[in-house]
N, C-alpha and C positions, 0 to 999 in steps of 0.2 A: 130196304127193299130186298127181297128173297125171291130170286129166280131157280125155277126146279125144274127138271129136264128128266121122266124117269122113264125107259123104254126096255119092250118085251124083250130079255135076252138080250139085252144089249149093257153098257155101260150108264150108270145116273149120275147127273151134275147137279150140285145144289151151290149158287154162288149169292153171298149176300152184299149187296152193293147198297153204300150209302147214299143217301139222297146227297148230300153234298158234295158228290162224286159224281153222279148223274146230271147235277147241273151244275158243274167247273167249267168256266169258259175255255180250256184246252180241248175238253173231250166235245163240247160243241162243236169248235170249227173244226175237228175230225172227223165228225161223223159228218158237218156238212161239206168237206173237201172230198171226203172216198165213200159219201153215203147217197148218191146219185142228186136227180134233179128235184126229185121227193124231197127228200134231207135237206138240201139247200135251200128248198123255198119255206122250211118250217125252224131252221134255226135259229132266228130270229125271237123266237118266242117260246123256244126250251127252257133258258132261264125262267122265264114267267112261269110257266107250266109248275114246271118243280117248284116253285115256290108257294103254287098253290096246291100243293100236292102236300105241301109241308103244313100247311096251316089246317089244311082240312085234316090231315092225321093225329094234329096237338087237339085237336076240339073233338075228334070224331073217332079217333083211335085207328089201327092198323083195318085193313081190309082189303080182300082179294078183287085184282084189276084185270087177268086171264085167267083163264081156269079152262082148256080146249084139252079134248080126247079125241084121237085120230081112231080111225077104225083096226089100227094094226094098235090098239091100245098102249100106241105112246101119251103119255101126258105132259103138258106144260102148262106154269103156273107162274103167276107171277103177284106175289104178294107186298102191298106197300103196306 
């Protein structure tokens, strides 16, 4: 997964995070310990998520999950 961050006059972030990284059970109960009440009630089922997130990319290949432009033409993308 490739997250990209690119803004007017400003600084760009391009980080690429593995899927098997994105659902470790450490970074779960992190995000749902300091990721509010939203987070907490969806933890439970990240592991899942990513795992079907992995299977549709072996069958289906990569493709883009965000792709938003702010009107101050910042962009952010998020490609799995």
């Amino acid at each position: 997964m490739r997250i990209e961050i690119r803004q007017q006059g400003g600084p760009n972030l391009s980080l690429p995070v593995p899927l098997s990284a994105a659902g470790a059970r450490l970074i779960i109960r992190l995000a749902a310990k300091h990721g509010g009440p939203e987070a907490e009630q969806y933890a439970p089922f990240a592991a899942e998520m990513v795992r079907e997130l992995r299977r549709y990319v072996q069958k289906n290949g990569h493709f883009t999950m965000v792709d938003i432009v702010d009107h101050e033409g910042t962009i952010v993308k998020i490609t799995v």
